[in-house]
PDBQT receptor file of N, H, CA, C and O in Angstrom, charges set to zero:
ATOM      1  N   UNK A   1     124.598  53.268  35.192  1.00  0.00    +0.000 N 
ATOM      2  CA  UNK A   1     124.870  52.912  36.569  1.00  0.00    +0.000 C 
ATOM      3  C   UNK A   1     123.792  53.539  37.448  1.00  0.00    +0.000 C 
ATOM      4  O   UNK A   1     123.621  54.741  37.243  1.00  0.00    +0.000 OA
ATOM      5  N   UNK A   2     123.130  53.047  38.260  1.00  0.00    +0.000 N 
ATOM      6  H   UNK A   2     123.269  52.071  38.426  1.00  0.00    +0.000 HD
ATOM      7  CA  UNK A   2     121.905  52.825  38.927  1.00  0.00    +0.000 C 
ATOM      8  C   UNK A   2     123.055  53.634  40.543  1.00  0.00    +0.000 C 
ATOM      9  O   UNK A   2     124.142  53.086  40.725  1.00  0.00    +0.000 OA
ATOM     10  N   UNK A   3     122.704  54.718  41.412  1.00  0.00    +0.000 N 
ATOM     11  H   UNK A   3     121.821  55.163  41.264  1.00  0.00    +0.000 HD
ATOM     12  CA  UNK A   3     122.824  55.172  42.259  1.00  0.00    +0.000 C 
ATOM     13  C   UNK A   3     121.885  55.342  43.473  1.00  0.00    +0.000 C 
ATOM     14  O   UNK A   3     120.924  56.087  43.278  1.00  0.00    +0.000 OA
ATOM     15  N   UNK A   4     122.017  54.706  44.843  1.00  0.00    +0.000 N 
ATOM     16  H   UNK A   4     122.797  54.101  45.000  1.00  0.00    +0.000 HD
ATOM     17  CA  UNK A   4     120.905  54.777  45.452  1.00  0.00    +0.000 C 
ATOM     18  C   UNK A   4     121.380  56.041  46.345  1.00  0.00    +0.000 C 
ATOM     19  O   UNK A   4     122.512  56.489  46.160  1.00  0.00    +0.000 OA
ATOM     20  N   UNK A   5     120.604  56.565  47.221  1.00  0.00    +0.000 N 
ATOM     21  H   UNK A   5     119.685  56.201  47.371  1.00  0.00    +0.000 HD
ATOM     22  CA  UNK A   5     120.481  57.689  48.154  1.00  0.00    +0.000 C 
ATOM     23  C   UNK A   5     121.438  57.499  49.188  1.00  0.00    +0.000 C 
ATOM     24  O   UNK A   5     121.786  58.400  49.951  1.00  0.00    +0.000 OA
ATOM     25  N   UNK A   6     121.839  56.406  49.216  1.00  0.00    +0.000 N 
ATOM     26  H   UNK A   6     121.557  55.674  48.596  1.00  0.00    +0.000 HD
ATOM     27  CA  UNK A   6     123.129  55.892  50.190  1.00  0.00    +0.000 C 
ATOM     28  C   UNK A   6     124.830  56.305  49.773  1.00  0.00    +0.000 C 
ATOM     29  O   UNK A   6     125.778  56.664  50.471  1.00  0.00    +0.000 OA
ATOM     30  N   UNK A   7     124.653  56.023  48.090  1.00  0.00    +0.000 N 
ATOM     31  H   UNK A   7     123.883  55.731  47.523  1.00  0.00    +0.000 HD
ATOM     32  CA  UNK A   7     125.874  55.483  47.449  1.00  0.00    +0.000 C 
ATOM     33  C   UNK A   7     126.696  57.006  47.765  1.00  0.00    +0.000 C 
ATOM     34  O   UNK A   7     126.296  57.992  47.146  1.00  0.00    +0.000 OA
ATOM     35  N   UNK A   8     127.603  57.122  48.536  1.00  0.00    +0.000 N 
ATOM     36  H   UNK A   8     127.928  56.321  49.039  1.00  0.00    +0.000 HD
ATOM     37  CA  UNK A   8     128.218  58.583  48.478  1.00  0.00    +0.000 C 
ATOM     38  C   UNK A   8     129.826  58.323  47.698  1.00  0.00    +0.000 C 
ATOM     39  O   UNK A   8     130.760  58.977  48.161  1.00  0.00    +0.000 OA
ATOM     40  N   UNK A   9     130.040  57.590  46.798  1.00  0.00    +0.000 N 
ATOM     41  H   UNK A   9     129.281  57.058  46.422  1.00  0.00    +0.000 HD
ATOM     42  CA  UNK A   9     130.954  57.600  45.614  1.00  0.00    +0.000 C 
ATOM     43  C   UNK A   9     131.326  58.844  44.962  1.00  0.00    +0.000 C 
ATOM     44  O   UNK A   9     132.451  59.328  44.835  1.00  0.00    +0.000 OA
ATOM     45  N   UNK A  10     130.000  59.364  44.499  1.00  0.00    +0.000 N 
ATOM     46  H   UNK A  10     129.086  58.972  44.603  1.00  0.00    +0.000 HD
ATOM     47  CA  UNK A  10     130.117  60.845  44.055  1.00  0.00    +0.000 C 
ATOM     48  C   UNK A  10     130.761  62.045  44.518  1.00  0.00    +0.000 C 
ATOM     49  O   UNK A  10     131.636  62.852  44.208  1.00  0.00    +0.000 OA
ATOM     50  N   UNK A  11     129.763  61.732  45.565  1.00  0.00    +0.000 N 
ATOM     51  H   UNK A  11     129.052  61.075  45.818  1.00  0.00    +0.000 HD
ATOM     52  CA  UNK A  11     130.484  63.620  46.476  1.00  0.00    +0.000 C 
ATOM     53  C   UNK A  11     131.579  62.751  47.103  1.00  0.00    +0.000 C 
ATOM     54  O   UNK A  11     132.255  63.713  47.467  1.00  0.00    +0.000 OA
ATOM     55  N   UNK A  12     132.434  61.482  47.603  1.00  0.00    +0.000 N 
ATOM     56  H   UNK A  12     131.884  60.700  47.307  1.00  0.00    +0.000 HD
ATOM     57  CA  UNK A  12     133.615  61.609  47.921  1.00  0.00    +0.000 C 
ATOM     58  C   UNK A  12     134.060  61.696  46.635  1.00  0.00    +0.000 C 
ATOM     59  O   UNK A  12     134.576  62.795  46.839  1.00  0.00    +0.000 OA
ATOM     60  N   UNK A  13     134.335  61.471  45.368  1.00  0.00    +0.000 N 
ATOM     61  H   UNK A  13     133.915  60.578  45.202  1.00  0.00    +0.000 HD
ATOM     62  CA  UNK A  13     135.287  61.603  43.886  1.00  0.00    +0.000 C 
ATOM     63  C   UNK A  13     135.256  63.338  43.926  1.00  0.00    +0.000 C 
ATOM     64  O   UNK A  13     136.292  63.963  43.697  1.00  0.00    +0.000 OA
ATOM     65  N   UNK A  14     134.270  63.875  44.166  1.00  0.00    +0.000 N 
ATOM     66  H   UNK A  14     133.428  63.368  44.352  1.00  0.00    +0.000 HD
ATOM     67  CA  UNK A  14     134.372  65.229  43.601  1.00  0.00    +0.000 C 
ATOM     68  C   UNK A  14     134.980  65.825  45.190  1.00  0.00    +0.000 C 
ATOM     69  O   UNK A  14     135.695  66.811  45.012  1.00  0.00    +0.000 OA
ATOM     70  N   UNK A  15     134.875  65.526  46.323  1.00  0.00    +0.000 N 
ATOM     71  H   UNK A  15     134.294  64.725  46.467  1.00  0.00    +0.000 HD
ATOM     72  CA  UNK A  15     135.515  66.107  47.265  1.00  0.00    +0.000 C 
ATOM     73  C   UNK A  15     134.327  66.758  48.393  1.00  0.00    +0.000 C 
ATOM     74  O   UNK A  15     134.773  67.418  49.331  1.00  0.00    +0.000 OA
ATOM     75  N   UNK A  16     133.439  66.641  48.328  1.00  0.00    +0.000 N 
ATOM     76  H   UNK A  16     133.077  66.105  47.566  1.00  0.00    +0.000 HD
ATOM     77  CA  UNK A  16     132.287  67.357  48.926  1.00  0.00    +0.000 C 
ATOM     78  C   UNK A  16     131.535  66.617  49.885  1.00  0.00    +0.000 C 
ATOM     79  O   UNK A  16     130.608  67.219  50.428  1.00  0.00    +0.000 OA
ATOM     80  N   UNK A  17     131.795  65.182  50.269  1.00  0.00    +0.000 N 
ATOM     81  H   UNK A  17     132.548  64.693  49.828  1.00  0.00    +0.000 HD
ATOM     82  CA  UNK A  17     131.503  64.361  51.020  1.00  0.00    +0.000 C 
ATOM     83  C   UNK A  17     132.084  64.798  52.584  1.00  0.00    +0.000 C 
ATOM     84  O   UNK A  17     133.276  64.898  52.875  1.00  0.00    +0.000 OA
ATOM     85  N   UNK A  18     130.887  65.038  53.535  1.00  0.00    +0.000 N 
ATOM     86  H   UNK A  18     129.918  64.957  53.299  1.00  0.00    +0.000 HD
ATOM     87  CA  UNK A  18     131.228  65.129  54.865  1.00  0.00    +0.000 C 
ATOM     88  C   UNK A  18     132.266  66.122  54.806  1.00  0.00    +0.000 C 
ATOM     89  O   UNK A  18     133.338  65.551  55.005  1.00  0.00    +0.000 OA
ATOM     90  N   UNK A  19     132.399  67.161  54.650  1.00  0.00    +0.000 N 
ATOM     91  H   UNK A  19     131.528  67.625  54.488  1.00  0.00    +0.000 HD
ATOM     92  CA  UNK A  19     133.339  68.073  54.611  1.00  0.00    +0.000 C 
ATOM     93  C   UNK A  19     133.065  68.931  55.882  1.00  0.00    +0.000 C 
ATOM     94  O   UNK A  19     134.053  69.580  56.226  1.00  0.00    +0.000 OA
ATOM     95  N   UNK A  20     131.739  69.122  56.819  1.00  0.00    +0.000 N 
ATOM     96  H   UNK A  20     130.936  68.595  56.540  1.00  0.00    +0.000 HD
ATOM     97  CA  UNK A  20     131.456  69.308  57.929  1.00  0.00    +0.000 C 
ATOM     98  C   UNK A  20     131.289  68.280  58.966  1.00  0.00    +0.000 C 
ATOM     99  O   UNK A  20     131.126  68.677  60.120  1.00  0.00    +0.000 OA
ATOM    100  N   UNK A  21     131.303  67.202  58.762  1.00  0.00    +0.000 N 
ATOM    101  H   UNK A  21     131.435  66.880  57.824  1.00  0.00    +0.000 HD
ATOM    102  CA  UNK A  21     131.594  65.865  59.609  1.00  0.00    +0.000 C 
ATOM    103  C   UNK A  21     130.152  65.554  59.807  1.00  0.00    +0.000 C 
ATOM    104  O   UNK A  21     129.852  64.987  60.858  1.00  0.00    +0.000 OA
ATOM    105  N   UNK A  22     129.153  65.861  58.895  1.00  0.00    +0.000 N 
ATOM    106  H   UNK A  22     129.396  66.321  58.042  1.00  0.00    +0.000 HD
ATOM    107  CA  UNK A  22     127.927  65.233  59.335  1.00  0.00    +0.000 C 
ATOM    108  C   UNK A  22     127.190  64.455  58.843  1.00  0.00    +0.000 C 
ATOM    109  O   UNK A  22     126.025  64.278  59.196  1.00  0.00    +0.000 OA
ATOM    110  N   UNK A  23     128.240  63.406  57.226  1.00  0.00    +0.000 N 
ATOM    111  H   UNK A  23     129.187  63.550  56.939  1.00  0.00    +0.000 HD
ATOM    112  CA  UNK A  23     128.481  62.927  56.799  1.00  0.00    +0.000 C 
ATOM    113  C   UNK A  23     126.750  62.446  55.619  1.00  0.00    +0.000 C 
ATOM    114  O   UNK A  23     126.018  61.496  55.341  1.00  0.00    +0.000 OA
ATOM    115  N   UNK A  24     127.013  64.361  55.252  1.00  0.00    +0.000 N 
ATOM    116  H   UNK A  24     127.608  65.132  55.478  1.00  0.00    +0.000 HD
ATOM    117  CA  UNK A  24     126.331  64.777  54.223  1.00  0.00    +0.000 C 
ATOM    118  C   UNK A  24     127.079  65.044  52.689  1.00  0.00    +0.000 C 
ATOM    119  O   UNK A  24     128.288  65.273  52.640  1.00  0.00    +0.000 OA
ATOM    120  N   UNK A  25     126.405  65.001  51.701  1.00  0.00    +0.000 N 
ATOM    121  H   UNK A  25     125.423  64.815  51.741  1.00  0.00    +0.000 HD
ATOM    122  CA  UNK A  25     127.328  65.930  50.771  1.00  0.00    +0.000 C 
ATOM    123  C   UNK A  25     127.017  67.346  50.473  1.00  0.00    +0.000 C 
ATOM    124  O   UNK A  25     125.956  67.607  49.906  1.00  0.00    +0.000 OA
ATOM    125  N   UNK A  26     128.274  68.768  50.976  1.00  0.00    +0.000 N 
ATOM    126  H   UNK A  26     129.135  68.555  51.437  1.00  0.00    +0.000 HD
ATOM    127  CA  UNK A  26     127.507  69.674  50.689  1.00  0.00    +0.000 C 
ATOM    128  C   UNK A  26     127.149  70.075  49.920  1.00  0.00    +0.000 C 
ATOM    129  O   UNK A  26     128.002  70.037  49.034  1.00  0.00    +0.000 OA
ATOM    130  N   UNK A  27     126.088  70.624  49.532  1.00  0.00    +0.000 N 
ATOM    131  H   UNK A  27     125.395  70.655  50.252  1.00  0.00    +0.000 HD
ATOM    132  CA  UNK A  27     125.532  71.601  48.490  1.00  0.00    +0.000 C 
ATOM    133  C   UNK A  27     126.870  71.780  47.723  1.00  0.00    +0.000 C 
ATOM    134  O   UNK A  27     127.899  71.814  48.399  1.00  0.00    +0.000 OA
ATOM    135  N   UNK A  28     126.946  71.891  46.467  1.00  0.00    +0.000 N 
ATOM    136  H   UNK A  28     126.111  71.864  45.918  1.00  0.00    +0.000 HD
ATOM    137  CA  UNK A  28     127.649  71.957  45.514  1.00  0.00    +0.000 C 
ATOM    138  C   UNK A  28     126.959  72.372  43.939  1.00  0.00    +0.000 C 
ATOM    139  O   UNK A  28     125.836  71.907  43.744  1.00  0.00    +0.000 OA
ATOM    140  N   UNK A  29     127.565  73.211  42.825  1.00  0.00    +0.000 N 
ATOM    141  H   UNK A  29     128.477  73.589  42.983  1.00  0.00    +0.000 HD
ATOM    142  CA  UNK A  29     127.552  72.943  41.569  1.00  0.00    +0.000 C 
ATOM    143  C   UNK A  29     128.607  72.929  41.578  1.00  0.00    +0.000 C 
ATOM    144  O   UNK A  29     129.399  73.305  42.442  1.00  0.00    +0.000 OA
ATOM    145  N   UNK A  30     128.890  72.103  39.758  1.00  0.00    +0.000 N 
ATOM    146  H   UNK A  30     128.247  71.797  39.056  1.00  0.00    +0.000 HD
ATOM    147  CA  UNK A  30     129.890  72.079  39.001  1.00  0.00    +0.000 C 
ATOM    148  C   UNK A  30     129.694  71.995  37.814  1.00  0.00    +0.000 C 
ATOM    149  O   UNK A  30     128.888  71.251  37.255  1.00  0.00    +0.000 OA
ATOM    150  N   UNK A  31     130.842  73.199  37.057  1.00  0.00    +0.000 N 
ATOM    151  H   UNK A  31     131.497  73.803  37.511  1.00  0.00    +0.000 HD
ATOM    152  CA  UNK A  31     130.542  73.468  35.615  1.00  0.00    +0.000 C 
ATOM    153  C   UNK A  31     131.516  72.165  34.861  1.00  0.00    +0.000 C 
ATOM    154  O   UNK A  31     132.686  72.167  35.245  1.00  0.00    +0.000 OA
ATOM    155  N   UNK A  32     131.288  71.492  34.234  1.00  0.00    +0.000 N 
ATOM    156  H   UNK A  32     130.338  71.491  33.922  1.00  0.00    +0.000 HD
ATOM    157  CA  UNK A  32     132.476  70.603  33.467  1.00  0.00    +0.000 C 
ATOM    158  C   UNK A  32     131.907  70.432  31.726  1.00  0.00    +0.000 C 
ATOM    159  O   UNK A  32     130.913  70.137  31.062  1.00  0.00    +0.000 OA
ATOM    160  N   UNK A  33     133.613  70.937  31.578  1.00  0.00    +0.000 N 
ATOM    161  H   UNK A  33     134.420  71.177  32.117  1.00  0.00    +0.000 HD
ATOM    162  CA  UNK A  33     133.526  71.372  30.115  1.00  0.00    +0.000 C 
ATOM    163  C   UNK A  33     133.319  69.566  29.400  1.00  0.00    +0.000 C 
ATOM    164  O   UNK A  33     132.960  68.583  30.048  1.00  0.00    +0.000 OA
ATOM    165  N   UNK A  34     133.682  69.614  27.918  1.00  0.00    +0.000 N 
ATOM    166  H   UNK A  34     133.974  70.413  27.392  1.00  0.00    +0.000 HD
ATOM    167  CA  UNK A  34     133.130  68.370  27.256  1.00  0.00    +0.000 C 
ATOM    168  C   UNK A  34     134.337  67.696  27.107  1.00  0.00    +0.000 C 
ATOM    169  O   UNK A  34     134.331  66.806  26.256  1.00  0.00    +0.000 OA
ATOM    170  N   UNK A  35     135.823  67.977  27.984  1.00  0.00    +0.000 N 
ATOM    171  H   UNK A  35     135.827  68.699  28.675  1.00  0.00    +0.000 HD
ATOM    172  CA  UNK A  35     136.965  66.967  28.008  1.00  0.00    +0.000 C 
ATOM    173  C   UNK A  35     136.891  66.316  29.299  1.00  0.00    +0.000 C 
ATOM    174  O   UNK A  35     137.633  65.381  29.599  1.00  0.00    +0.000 OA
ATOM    175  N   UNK A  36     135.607  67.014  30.415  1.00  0.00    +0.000 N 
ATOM    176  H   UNK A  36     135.004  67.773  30.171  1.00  0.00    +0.000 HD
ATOM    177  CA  UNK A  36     135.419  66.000  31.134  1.00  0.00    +0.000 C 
ATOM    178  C   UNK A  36     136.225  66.775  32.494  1.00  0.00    +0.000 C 
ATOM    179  O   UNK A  36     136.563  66.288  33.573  1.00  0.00    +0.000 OA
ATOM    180  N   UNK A  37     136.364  68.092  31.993  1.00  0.00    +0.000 N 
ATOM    181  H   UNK A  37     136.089  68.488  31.117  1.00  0.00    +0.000 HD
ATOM    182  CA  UNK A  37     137.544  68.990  33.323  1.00  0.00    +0.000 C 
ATOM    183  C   UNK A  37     136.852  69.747  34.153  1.00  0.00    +0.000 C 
ATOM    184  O   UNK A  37     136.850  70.869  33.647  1.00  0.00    +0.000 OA
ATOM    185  N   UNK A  38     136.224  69.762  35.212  1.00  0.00    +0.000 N 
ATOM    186  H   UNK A  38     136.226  68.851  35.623  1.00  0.00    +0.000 HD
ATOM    187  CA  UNK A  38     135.880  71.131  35.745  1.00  0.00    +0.000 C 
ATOM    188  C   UNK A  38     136.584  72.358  35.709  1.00  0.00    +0.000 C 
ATOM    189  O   UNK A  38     137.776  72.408  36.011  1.00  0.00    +0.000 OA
ATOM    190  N   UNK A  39     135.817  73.529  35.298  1.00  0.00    +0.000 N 
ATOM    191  H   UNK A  39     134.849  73.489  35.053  1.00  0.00    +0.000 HD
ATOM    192  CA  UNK A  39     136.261  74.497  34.921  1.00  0.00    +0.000 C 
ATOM    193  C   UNK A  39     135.487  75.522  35.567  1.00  0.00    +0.000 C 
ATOM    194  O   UNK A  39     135.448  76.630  35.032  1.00  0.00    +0.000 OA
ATOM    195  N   UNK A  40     134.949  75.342  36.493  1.00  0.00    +0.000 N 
ATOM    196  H   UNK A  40     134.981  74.442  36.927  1.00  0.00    +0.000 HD
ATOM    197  CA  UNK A  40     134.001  76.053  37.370  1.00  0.00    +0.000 C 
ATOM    198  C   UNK A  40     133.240  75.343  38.623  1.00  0.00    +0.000 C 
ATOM    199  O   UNK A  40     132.329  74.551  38.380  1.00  0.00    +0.000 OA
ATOM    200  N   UNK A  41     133.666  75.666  40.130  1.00  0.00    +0.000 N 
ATOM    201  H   UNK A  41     134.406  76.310  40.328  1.00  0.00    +0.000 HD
ATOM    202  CA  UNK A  41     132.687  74.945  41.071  1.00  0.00    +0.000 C 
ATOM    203  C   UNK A  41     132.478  76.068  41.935  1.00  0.00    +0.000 C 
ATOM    204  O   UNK A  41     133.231  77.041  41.975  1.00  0.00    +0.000 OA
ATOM    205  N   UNK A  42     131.311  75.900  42.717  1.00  0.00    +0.000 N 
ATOM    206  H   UNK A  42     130.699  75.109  42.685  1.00  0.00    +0.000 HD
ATOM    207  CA  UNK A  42     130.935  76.549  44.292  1.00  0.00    +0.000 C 
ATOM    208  C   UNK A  42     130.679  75.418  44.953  1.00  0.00    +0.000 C 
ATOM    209  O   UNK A  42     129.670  74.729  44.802  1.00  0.00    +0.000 OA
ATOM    210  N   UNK A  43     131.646  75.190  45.748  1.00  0.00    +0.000 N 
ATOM    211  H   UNK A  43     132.466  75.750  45.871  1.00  0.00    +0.000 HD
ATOM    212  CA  UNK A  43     130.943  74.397  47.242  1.00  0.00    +0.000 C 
ATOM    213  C   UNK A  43     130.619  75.008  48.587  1.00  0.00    +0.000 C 
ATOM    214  O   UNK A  43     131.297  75.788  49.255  1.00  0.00    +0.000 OA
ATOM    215  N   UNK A  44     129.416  74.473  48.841  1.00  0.00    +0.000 N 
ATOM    216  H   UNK A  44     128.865  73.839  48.298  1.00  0.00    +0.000 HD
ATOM    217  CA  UNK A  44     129.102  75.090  49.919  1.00  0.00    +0.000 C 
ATOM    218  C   UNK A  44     129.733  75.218  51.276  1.00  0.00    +0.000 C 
ATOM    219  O   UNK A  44     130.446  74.320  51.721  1.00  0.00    +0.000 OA
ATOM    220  N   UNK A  45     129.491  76.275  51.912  1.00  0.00    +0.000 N 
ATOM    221  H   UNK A  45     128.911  77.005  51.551  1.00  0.00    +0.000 HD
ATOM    222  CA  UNK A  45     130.290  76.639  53.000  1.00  0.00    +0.000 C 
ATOM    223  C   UNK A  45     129.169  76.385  53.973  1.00  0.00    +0.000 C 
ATOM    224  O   UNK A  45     129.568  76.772  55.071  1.00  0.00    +0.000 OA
ATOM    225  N   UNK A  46     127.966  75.916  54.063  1.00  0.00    +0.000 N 
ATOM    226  H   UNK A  46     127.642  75.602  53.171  1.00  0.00    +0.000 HD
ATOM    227  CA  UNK A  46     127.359  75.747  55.029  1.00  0.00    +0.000 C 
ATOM    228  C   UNK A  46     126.285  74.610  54.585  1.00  0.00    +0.000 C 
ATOM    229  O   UNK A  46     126.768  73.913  53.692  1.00  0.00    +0.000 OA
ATOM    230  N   UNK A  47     124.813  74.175  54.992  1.00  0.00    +0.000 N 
ATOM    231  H   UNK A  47     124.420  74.741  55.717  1.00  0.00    +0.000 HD
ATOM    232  CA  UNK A  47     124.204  73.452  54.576  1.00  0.00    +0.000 C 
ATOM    233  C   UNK A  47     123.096  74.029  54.271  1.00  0.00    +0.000 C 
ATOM    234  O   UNK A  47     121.995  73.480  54.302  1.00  0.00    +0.000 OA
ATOM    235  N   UNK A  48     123.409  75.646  53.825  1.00  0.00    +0.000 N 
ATOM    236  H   UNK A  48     124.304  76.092  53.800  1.00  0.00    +0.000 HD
ATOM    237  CA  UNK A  48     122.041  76.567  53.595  1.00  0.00    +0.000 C 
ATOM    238  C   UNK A  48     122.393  76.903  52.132  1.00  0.00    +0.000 C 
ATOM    239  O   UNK A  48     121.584  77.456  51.386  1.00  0.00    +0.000 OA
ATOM    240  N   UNK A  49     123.747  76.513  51.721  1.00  0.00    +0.000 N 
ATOM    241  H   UNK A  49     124.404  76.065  52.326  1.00  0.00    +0.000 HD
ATOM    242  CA  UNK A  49     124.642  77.813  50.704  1.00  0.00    +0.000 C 
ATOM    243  C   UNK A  49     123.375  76.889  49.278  1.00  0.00    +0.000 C 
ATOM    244  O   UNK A  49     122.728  75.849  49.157  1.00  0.00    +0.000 OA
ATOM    245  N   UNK A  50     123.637  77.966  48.621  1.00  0.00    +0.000 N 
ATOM    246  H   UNK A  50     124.163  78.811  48.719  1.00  0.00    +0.000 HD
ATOM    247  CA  UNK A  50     122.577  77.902  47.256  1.00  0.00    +0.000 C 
ATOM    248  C   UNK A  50     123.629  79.005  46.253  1.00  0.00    +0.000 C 
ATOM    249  O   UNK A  50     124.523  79.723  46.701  1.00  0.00    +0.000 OA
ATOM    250  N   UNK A  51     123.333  78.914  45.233  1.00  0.00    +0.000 N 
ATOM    251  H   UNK A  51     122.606  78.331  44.869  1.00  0.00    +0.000 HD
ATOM    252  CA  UNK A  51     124.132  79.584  44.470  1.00  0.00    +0.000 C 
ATOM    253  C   UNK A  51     123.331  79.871  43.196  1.00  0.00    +0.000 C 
ATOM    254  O   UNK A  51     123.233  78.928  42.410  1.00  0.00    +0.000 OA
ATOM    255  N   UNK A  52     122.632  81.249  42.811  1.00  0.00    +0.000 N 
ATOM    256  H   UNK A  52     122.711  82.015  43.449  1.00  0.00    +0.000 HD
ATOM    257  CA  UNK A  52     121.489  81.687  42.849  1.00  0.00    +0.000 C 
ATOM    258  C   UNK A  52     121.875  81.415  40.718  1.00  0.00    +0.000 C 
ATOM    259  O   UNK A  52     123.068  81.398  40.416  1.00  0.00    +0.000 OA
ATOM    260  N   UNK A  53     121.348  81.328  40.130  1.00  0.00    +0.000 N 
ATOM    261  H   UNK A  53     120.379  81.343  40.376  1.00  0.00    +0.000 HD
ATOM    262  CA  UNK A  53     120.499  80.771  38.532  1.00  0.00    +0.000 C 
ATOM    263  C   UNK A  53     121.761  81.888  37.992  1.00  0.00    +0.000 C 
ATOM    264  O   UNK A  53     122.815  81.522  37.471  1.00  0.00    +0.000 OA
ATOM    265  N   UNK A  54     121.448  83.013  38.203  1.00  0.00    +0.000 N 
ATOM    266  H   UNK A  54     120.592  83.309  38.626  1.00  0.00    +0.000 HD
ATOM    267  CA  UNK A  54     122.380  83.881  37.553  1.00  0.00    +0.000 C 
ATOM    268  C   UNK A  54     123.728  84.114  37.341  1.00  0.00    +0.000 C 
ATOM    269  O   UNK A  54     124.350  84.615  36.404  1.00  0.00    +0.000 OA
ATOM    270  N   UNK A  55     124.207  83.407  38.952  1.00  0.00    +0.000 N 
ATOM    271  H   UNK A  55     123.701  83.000  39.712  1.00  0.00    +0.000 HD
ATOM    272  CA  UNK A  55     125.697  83.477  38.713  1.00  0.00    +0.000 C 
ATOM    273  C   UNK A  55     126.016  82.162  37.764  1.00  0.00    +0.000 C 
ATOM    274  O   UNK A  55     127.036  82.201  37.076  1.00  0.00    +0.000 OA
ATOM    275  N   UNK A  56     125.191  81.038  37.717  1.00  0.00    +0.000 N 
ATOM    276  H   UNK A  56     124.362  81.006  38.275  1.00  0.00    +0.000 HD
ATOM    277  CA  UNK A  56     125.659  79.770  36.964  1.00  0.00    +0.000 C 
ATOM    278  C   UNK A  56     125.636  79.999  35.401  1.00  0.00    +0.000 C 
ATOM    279  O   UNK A  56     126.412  79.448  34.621  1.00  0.00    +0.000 OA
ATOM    280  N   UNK A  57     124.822  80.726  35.116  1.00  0.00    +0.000 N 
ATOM    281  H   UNK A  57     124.191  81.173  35.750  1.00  0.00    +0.000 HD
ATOM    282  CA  UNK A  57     124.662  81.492  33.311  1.00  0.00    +0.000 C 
ATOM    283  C   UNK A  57     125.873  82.029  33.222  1.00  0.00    +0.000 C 
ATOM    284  O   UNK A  57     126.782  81.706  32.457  1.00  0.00    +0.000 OA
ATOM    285  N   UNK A  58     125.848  83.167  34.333  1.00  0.00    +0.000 N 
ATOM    286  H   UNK A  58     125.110  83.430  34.955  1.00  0.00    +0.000 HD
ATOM    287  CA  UNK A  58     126.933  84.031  34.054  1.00  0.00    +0.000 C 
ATOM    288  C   UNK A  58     128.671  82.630  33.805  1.00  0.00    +0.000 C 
ATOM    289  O   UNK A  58     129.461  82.549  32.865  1.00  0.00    +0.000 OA
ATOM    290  N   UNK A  59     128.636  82.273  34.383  1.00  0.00    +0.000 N 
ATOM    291  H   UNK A  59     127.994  82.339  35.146  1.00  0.00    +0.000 HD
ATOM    292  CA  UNK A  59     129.850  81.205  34.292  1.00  0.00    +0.000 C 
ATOM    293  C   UNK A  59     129.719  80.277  33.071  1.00  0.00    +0.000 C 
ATOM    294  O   UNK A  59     130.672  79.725  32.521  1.00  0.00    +0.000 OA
ATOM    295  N   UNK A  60     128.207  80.150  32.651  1.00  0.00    +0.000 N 
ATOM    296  H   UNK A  60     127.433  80.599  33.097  1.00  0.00    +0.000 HD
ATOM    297  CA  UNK A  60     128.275  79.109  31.430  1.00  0.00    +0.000 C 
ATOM    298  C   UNK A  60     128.585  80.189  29.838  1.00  0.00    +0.000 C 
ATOM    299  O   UNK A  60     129.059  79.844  28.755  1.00  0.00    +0.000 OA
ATOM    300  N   UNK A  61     128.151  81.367  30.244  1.00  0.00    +0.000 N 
ATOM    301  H   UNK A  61     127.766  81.648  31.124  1.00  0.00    +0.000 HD
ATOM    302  CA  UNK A  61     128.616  82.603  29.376  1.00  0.00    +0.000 C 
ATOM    303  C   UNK A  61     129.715  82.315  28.902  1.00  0.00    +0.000 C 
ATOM    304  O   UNK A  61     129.931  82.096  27.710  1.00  0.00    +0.000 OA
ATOM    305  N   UNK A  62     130.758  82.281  30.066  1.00  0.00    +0.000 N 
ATOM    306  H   UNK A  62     130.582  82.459  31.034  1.00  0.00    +0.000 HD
ATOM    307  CA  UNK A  62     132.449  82.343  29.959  1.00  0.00    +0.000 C 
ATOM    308  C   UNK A  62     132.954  81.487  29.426  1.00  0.00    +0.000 C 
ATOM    309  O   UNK A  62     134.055  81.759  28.948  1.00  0.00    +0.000 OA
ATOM    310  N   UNK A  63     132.438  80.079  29.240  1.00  0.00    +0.000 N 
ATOM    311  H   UNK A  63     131.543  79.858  29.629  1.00  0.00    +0.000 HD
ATOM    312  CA  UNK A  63     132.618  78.912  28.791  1.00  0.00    +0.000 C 
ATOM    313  C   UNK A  63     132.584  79.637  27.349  1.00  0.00    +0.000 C 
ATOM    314  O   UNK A  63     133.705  79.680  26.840  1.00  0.00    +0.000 OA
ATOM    315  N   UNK A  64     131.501  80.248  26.530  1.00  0.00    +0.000 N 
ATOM    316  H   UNK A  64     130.591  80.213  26.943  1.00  0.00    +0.000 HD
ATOM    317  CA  UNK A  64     131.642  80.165  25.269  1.00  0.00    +0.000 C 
ATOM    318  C   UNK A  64     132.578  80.556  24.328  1.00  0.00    +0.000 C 
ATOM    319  O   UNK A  64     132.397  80.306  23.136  1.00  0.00    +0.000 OA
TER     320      UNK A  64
């Protein structure tokens, strides 16, 4: 499935669509295990938030 820069399907399914009304998707990861469950997210609280390499290891750690 082919997604253009428009299509906001995504961040509304996962919940992250316009969540500040400026009808962006925020900054987000998400860890999802192989049944297809998220089992780990950060969404952003602003349109700066980043969520730095280490804490995402550290969470894919926990997975094992």
């Amino acid at each position: 499935m082919l997604f253009t820069a428009l299509d906001t399907s995504i961040p509304e399914q996962y919940g992250v669509f316009n969540l500040f009304g400026d009808g962006l998707a925020s900054a987000s990861v998400f860890l999802i295990d192989t049944n297809g469950e998220i089992v780990w997210k950060s969404v952003g609280l602003n349109y700066t938030h980043q969520v730095e390499a280490s804490e995402i290891i550290e969470q894919v750690e926990k997975l094992k």
